[in-house]
Biopython code that builds the backbone (N, CA, C, O; Angstrom):
import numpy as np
from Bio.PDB.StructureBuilder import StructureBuilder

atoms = [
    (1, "UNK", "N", (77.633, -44.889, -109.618)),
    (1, "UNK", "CA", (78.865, -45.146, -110.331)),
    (1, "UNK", "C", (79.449, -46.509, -109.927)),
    (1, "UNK", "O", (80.096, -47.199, -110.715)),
    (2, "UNK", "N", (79.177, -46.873, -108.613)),
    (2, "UNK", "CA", (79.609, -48.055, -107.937)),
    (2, "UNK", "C", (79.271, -49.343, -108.743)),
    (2, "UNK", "O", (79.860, -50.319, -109.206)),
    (3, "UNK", "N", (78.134, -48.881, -108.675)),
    (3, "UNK", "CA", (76.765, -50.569, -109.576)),
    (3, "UNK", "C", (77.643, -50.089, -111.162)),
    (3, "UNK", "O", (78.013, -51.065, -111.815)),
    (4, "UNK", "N", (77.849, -49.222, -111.543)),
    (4, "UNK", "CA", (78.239, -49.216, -113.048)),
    (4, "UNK", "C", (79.027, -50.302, -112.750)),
    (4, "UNK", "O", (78.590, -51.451, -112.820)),
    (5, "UNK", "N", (80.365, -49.987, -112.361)),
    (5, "UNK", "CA", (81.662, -50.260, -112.015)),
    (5, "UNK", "C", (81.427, -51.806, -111.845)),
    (5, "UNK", "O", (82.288, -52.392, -112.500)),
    (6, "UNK", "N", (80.597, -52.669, -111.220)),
    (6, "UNK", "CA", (80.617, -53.868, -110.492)),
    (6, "UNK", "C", (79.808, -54.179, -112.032)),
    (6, "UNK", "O", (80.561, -54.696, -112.857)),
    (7, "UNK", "N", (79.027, -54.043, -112.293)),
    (7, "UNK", "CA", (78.428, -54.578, -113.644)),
    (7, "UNK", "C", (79.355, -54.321, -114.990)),
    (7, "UNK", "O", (78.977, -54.894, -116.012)),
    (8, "UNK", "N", (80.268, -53.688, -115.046)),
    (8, "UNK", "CA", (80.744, -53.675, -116.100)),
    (8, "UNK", "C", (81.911, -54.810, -115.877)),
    (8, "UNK", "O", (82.281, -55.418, -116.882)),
    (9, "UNK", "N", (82.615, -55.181, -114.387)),
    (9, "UNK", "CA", (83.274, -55.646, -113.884)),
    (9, "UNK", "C", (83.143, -57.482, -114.339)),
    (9, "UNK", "O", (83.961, -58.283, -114.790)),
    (10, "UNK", "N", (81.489, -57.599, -113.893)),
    (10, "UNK", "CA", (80.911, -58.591, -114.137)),
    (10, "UNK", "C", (81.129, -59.290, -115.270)),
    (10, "UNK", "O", (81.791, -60.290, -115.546)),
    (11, "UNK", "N", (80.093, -58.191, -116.155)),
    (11, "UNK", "CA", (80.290, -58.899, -117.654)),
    (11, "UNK", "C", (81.834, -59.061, -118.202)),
    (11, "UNK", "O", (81.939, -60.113, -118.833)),
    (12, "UNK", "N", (82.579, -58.607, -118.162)),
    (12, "UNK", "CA", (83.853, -58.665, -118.647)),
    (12, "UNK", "C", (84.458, -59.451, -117.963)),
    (12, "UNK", "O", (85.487, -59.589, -118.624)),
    (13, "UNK", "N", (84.592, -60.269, -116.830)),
    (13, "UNK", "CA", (84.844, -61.514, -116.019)),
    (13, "UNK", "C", (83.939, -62.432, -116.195)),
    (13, "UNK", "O", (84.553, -63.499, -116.187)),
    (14, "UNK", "N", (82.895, -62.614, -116.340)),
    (14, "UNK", "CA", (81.518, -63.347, -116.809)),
    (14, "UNK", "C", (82.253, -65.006, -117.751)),
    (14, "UNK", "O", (82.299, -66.229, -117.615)),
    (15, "UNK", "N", (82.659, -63.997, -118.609)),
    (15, "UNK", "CA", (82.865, -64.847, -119.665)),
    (15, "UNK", "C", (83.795, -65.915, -119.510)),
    (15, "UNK", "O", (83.736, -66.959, -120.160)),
    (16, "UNK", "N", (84.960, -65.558, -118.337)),
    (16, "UNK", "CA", (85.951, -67.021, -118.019)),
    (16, "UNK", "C", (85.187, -67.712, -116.924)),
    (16, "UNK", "O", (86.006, -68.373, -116.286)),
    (17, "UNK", "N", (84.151, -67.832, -116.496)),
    (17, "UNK", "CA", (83.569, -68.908, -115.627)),
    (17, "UNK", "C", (83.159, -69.941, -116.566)),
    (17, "UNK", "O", (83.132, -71.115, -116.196)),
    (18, "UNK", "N", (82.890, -69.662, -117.553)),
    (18, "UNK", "CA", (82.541, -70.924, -118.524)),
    (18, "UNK", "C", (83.549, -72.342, -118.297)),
    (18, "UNK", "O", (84.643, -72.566, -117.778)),
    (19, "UNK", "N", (82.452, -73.164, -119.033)),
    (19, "UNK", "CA", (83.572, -74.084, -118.446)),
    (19, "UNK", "C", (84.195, -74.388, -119.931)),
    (19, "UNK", "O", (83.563, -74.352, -120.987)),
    (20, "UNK", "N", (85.533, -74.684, -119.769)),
    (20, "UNK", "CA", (86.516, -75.078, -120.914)),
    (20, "UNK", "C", (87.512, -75.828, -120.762)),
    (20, "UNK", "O", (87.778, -76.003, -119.572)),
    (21, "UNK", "N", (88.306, -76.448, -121.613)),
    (21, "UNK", "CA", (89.447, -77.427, -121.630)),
    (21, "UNK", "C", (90.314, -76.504, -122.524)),
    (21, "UNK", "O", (90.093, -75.775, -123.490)),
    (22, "UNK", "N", (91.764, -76.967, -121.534)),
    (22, "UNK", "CA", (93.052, -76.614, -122.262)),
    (22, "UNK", "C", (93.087, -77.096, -123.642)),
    (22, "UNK", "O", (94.097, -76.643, -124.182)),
    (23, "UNK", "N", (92.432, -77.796, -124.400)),
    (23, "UNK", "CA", (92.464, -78.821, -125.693)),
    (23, "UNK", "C", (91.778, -78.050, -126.645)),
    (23, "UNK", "O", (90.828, -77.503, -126.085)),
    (24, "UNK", "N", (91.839, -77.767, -127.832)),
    (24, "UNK", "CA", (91.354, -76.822, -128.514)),
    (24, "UNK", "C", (89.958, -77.886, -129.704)),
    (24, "UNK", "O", (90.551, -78.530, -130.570)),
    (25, "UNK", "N", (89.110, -77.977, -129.733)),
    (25, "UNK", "CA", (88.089, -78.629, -130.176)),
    (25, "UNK", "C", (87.143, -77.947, -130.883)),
    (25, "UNK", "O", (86.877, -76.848, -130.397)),
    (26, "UNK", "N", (86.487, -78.272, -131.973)),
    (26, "UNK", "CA", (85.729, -78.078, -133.246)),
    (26, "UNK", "C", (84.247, -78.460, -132.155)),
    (26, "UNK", "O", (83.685, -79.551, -132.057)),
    (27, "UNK", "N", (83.876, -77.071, -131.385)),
    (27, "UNK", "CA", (82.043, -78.194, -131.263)),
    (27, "UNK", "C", (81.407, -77.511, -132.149)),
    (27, "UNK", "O", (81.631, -76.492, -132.803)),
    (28, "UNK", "N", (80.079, -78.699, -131.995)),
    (28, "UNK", "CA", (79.139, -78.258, -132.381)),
    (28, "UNK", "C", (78.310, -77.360, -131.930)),
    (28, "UNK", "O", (78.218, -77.218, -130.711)),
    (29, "UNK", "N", (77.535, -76.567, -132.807)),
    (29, "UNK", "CA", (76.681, -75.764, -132.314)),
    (29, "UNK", "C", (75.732, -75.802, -132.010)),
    (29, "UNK", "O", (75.294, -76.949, -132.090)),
    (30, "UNK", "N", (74.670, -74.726, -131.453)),
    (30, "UNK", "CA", (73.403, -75.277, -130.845)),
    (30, "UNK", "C", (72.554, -74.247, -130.194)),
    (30, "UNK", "O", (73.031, -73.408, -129.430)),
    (31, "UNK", "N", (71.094, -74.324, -130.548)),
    (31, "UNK", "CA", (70.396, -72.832, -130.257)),
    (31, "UNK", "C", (70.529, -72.573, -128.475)),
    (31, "UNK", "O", (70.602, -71.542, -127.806)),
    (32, "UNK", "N", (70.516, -74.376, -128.024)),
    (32, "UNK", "CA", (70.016, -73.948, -126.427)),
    (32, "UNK", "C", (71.236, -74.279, -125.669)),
    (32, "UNK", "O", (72.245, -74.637, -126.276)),
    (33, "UNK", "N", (71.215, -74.192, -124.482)),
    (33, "UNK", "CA", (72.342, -74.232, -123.646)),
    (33, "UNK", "C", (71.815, -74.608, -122.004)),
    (33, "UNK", "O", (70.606, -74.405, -121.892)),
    (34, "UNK", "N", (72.294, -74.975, -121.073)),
    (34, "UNK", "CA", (72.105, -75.553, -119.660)),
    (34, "UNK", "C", (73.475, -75.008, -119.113)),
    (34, "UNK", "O", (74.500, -74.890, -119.784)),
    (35, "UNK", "N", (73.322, -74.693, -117.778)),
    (35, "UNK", "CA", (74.209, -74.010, -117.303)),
    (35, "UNK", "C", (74.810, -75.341, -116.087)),
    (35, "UNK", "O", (74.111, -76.163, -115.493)),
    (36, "UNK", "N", (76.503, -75.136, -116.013)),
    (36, "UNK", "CA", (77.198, -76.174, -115.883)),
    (36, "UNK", "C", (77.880, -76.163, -114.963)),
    (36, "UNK", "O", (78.746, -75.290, -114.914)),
    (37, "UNK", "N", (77.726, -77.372, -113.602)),
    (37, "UNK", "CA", (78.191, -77.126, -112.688)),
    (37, "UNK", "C", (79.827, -76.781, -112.784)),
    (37, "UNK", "O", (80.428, -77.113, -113.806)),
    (38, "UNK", "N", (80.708, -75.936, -111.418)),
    (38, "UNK", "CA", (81.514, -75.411, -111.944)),
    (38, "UNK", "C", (82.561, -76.230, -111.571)),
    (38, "UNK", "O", (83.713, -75.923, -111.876)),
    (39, "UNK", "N", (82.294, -77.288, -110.916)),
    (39, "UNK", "CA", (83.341, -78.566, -110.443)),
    (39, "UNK", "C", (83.157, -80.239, -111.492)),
    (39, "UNK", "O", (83.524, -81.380, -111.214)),
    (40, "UNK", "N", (82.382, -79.644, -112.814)),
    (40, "UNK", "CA", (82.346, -80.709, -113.591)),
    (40, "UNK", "C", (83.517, -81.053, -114.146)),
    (40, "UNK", "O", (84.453, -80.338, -114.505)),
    (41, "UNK", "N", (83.349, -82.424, -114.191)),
    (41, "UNK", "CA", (84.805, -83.121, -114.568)),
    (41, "UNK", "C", (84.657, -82.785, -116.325)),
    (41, "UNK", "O", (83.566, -82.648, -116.878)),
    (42, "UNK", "N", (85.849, -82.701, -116.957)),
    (42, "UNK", "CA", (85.736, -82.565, -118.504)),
    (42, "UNK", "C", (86.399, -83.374, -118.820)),
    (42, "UNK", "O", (87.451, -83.805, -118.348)),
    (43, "UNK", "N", (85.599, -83.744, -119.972)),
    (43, "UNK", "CA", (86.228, -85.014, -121.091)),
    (43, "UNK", "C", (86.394, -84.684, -122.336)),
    (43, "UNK", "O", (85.401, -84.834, -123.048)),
    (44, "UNK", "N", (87.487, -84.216, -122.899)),
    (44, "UNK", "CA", (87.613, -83.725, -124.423)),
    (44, "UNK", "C", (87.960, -84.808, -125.429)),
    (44, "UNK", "O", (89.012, -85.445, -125.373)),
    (45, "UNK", "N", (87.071, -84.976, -126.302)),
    (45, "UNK", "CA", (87.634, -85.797, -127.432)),
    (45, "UNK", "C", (88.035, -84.922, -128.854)),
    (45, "UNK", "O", (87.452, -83.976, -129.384)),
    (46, "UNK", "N", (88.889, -85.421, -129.117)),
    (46, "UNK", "CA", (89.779, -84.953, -130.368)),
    (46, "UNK", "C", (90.101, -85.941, -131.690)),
    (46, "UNK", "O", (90.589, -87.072, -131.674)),
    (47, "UNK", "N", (89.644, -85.098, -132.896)),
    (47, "UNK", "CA", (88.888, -85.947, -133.581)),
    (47, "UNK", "C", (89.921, -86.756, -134.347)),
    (47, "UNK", "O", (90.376, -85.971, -135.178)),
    (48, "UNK", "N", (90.538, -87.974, -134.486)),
    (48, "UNK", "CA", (91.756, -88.823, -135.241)),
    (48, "UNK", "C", (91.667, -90.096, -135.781)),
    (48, "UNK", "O", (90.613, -90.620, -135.422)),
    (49, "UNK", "N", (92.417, -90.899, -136.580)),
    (49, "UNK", "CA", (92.158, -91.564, -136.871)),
    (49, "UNK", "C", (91.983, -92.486, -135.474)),
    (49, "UNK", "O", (90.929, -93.055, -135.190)),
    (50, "UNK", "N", (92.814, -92.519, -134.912)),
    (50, "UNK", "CA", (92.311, -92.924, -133.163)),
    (50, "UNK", "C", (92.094, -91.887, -132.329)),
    (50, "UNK", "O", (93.197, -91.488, -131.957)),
    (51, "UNK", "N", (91.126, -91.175, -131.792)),
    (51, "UNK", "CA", (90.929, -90.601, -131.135)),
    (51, "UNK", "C", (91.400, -89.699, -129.879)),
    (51, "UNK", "O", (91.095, -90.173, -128.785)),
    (52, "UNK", "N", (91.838, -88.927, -129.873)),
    (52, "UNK", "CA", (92.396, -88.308, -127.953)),
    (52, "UNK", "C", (91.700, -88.072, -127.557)),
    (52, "UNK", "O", (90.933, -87.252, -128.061)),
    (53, "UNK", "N", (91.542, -88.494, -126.671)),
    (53, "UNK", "CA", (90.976, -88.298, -125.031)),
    (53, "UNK", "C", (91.443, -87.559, -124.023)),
    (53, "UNK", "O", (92.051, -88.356, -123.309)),
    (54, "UNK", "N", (91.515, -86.386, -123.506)),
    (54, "UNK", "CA", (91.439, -86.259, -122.111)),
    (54, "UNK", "C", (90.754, -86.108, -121.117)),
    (54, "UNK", "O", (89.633, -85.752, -121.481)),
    (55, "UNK", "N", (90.827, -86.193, -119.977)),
    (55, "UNK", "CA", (90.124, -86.175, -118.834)),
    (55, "UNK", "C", (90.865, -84.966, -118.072)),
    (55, "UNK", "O", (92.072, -84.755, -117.956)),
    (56, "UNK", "N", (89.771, -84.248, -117.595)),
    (56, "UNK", "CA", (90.396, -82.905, -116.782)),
    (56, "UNK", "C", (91.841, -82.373, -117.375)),
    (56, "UNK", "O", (92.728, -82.203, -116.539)),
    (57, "UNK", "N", (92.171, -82.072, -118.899)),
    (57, "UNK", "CA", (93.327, -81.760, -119.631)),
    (57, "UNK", "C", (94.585, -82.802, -119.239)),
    (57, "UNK", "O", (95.729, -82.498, -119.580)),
    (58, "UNK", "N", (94.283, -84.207, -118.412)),
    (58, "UNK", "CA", (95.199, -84.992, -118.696)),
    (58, "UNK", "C", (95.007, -86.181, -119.481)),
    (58, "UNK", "O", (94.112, -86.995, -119.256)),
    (59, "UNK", "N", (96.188, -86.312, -120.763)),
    (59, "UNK", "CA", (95.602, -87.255, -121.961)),
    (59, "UNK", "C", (95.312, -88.662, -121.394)),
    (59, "UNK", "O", (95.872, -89.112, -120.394)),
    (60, "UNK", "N", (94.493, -89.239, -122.041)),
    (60, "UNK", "CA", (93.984, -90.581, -121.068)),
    (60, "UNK", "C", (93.653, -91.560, -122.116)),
    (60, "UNK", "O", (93.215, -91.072, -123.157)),
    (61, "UNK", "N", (93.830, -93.481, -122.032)),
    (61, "UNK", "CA", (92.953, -94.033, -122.734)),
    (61, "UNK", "C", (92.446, -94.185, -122.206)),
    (61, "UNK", "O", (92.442, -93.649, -121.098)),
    (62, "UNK", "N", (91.286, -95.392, -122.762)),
    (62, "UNK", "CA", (89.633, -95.828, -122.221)),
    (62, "UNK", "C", (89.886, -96.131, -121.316)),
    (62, "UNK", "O", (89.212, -95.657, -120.402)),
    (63, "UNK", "N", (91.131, -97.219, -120.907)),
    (63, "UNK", "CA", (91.336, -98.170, -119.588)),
    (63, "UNK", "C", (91.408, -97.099, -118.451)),
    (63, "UNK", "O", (90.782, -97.179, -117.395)),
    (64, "UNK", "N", (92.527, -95.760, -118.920)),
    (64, "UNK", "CA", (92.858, -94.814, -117.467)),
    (64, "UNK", "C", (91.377, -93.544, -117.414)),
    (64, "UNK", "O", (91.243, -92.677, -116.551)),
    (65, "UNK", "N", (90.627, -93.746, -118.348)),
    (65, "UNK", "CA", (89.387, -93.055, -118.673)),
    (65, "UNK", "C", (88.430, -93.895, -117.131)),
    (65, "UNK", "O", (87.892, -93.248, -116.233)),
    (66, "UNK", "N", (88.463, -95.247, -117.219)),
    (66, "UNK", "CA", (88.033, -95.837, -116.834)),
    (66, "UNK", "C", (88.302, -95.522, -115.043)),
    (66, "UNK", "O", (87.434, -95.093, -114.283)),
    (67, "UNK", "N", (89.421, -95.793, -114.745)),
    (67, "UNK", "CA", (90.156, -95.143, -113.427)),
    (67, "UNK", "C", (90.014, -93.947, -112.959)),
    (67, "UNK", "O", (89.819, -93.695, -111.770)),
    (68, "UNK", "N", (90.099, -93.150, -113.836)),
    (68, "UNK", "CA", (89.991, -91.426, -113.318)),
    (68, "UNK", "C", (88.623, -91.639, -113.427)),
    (68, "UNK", "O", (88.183, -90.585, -112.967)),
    (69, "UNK", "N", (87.692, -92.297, -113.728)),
    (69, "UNK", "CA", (86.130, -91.520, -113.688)),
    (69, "UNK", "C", (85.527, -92.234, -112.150)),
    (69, "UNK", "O", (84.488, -91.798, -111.655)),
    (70, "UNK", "N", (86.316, -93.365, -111.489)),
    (70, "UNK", "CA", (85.900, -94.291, -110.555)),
    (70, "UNK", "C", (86.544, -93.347, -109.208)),
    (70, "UNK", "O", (85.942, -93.221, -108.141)),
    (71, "UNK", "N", (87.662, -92.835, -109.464)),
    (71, "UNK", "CA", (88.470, -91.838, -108.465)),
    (71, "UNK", "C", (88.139, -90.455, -108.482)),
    (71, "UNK", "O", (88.548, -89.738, -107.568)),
    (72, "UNK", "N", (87.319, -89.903, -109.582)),
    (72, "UNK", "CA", (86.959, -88.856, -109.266)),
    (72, "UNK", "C", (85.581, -88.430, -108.863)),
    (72, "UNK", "O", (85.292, -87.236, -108.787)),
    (73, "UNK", "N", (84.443, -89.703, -108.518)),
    (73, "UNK", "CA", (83.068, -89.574, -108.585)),
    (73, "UNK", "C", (82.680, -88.570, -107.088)),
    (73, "UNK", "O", (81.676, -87.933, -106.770)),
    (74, "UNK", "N", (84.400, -88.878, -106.214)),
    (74, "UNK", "CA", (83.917, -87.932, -105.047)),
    (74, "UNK", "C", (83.922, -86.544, -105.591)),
    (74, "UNK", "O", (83.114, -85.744, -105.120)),
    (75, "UNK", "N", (84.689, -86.195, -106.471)),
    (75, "UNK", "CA", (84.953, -84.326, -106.499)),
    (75, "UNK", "C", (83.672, -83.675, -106.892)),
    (75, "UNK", "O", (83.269, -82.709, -106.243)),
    (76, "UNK", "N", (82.898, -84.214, -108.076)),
    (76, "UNK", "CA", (82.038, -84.223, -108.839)),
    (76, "UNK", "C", (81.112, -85.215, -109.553)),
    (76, "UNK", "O", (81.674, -86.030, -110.284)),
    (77, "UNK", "N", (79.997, -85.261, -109.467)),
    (77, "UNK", "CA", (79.038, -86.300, -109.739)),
    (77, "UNK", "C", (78.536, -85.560, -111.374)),
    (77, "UNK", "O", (77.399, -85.850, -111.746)),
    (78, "UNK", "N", (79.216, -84.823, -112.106)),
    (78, "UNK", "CA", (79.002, -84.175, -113.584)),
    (78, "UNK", "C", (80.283, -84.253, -114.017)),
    (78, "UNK", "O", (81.368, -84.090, -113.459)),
    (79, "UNK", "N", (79.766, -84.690, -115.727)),
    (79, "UNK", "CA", (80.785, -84.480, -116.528)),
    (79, "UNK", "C", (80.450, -84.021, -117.453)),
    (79, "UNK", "O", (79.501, -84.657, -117.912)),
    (80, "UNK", "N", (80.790, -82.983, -118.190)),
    (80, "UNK", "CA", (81.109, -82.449, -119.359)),
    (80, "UNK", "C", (82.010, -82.870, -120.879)),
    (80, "UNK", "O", (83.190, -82.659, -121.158)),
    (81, "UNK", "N", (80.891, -83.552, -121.701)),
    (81, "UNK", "CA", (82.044, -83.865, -123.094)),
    (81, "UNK", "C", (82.085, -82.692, -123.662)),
    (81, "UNK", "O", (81.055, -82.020, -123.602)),
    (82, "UNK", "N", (83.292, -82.125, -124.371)),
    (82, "UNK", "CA", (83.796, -82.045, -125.162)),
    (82, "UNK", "C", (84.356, -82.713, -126.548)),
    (82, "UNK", "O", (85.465, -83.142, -126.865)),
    (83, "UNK", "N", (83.067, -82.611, -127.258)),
    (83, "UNK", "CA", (84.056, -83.361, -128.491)),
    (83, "UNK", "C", (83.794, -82.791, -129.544)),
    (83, "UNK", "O", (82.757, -82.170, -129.776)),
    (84, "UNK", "N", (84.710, -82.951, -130.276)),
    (84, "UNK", "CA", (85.155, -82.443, -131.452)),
    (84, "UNK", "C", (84.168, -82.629, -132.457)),
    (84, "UNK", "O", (83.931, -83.835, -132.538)),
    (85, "UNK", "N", (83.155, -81.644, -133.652)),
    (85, "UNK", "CA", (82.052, -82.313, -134.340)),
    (85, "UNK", "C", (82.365, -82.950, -135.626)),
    (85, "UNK", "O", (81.589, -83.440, -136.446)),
    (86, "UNK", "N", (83.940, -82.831, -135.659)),
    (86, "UNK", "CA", (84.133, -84.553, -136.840)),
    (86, "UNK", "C", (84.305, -85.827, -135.800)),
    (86, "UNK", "O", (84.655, -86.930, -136.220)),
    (87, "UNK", "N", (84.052, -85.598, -134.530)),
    (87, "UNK", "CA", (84.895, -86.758, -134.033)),
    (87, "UNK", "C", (83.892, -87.993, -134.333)),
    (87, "UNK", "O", (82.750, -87.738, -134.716)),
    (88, "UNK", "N", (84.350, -89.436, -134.146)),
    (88, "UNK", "CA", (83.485, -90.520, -134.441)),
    (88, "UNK", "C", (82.447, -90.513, -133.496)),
    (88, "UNK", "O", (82.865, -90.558, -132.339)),
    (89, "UNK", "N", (81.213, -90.471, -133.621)),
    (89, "UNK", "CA", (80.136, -90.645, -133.113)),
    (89, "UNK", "C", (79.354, -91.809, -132.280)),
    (89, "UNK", "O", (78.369, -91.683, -131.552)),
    (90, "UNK", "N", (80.096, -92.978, -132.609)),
    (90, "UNK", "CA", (80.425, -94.375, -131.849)),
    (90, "UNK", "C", (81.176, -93.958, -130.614)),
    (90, "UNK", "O", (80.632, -93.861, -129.514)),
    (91, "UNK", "N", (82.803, -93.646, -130.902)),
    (91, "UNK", "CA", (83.218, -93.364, -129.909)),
    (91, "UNK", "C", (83.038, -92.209, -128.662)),
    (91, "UNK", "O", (83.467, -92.214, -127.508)),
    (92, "UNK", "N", (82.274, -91.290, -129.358)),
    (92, "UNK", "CA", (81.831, -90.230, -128.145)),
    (92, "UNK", "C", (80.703, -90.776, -127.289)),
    (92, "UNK", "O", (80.722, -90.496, -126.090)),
    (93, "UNK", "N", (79.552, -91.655, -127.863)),
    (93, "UNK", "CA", (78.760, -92.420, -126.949)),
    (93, "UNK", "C", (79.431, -93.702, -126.363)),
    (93, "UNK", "O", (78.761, -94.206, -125.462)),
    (94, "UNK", "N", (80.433, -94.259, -126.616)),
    (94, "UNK", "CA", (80.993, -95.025, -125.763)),
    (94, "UNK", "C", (81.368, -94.886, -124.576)),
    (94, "UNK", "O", (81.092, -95.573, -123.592)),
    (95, "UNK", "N", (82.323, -93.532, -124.718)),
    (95, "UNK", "CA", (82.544, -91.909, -123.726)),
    (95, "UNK", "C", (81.323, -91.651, -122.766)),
    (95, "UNK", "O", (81.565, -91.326, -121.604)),
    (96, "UNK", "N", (80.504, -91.732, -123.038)),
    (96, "UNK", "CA", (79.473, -91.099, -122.533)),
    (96, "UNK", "C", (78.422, -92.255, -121.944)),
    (96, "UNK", "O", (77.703, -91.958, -120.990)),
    (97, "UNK", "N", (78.372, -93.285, -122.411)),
    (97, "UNK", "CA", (77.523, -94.562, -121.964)),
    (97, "UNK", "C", (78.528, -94.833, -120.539)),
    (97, "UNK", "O", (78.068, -95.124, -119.435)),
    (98, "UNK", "N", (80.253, -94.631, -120.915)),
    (98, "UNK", "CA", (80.924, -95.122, -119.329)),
    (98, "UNK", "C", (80.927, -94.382, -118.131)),
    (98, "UNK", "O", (81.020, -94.886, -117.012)),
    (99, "UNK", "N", (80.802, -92.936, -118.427)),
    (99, "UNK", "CA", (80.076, -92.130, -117.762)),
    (99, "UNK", "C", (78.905, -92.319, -116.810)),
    (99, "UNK", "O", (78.903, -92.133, -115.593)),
    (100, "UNK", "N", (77.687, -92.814, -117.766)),
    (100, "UNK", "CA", (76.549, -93.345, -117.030)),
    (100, "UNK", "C", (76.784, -94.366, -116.076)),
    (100, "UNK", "O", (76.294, -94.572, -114.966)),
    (101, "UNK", "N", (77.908, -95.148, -116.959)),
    (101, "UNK", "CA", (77.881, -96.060, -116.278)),
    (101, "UNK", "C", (78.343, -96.471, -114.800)),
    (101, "UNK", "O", (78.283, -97.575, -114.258)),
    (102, "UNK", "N", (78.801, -95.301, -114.334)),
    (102, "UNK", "CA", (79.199, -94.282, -112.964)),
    (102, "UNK", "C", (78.322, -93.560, -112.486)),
    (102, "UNK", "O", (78.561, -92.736, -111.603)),
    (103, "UNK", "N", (77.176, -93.754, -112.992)),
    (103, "UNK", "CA", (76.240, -92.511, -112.281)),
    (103, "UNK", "C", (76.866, -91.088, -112.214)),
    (103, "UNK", "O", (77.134, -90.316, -111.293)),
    (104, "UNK", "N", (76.978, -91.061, -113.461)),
    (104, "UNK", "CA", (77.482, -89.141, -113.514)),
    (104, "UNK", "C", (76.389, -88.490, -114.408)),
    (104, "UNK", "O", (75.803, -88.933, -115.395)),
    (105, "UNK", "N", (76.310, -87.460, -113.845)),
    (105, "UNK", "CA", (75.405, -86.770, -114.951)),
    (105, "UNK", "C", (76.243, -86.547, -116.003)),
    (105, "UNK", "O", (77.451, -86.561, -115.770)),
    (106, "UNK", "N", (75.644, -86.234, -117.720)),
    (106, "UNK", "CA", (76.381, -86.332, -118.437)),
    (106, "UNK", "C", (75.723, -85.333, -119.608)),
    (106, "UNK", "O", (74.712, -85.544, -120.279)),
    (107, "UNK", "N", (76.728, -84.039, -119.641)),
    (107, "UNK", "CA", (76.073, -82.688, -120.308)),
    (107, "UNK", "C", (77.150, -82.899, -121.880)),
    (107, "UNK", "O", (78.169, -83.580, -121.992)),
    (108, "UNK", "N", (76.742, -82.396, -122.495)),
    (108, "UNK", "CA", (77.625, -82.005, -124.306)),
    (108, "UNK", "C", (77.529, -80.725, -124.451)),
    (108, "UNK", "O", (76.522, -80.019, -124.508)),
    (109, "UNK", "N", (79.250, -80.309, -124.539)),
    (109, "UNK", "CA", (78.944, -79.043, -124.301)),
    (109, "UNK", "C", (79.096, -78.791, -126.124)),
    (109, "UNK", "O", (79.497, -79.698, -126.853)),
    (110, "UNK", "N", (78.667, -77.295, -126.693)),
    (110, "UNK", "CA", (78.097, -76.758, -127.711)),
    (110, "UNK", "C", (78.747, -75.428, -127.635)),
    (110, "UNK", "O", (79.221, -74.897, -126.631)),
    (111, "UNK", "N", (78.695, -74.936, -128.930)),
    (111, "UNK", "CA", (79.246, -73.710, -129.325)),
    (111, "UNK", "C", (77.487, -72.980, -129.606)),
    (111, "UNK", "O", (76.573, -73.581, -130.171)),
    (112, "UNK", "N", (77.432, -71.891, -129.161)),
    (112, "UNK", "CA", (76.348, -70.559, -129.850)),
    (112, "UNK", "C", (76.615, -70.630, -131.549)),
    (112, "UNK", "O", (77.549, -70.473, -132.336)),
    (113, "UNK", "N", (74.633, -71.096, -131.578)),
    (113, "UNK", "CA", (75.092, -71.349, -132.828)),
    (113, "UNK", "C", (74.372, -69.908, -133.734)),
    (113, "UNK", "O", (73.344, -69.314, -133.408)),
    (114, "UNK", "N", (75.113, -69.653, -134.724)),
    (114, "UNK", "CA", (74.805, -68.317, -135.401)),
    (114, "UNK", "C", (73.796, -68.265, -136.240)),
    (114, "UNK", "O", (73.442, -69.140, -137.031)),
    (115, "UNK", "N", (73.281, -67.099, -136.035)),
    (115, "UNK", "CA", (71.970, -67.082, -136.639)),
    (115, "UNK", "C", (71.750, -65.791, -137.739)),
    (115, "UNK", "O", (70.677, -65.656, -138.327)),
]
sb = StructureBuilder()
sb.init_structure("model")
sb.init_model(0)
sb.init_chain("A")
sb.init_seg("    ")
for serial, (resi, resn, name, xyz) in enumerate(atoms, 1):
    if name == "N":
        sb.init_residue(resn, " ", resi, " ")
    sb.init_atom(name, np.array(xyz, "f"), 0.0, 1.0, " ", f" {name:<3s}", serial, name[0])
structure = sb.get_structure()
C-alpha cells in the first residue's frame, strides 16, 4: 500500500518539476523531448511587433539580456528558450547565438505534440 501511495504521490507531483516560465507562450510542438537541467536559466520570448524578453521571469532587453547571461554563467551553464511559435525567427536565433556566445548550453523547449 506504501509503494501505491509513493507512486501515485510521484506521478501527481511529477508534473511541476518541469521546467516553466511565469510568461504564458504559444510553443511549438514536437515528437521528441531531452530532459532539462533543473537550475537552467530561462529565456522567454513573446511574440510582438518588438519582441519581450525575459530572463528567469524578469523582463529584459538585449543589452540587460546581455548582463544577466555574463552574471549568471556561475548558477548554471544551461539555458532554456522559450519562445513563442509566431515569434520572429531572426530574433530567437539572435537569443540563442548570445547564449553560445557564453558557452551555455542551449535547449528549445516544445510542447507534446498530438498525434
Amino acid at each position: 500500500m506504501d509503494a501505491v501511495l509513493l507512486l501515485l504521490v510521484f506521478f501527481i507531483f511529477g508534473s511541476n518539476f518541469v521546467v516553466k516560465s511565469g510568461v504564458k507562450v504559444n510553443l511549438p510542438s514536437s515528437r521528441s523531448s531531452l530532459p532539462s537541467e533543473r537550475s537552467s536559466h530561462i529565456i522567454t520570448i513573446v511574440k510582438g511587433s518588438s519582441p519581450q524578453i525575459y530572463f528567469n521571469e524578469s523582463r529584459v532587453d538585449l543589452a540587460q539580456l546581455n548582463t544577466r547571461l555574463i552574471a549568471g554563467k556561475g548558477e548554471s551553464n544551461q539555458v532554456t528558450i522559450l519562445a513563442d511559435r509566431d515569434a520572429n525567427y531572426g530574433e530567437v536565433l539572435e537569443i540563442a547565438l548570445l547564449a553560445l556566445r557564453f558557452h551555455y548550453e542551449v535547449a528549445f523547449g516544445t510542447q507534446p505534440q498530438q498525434e
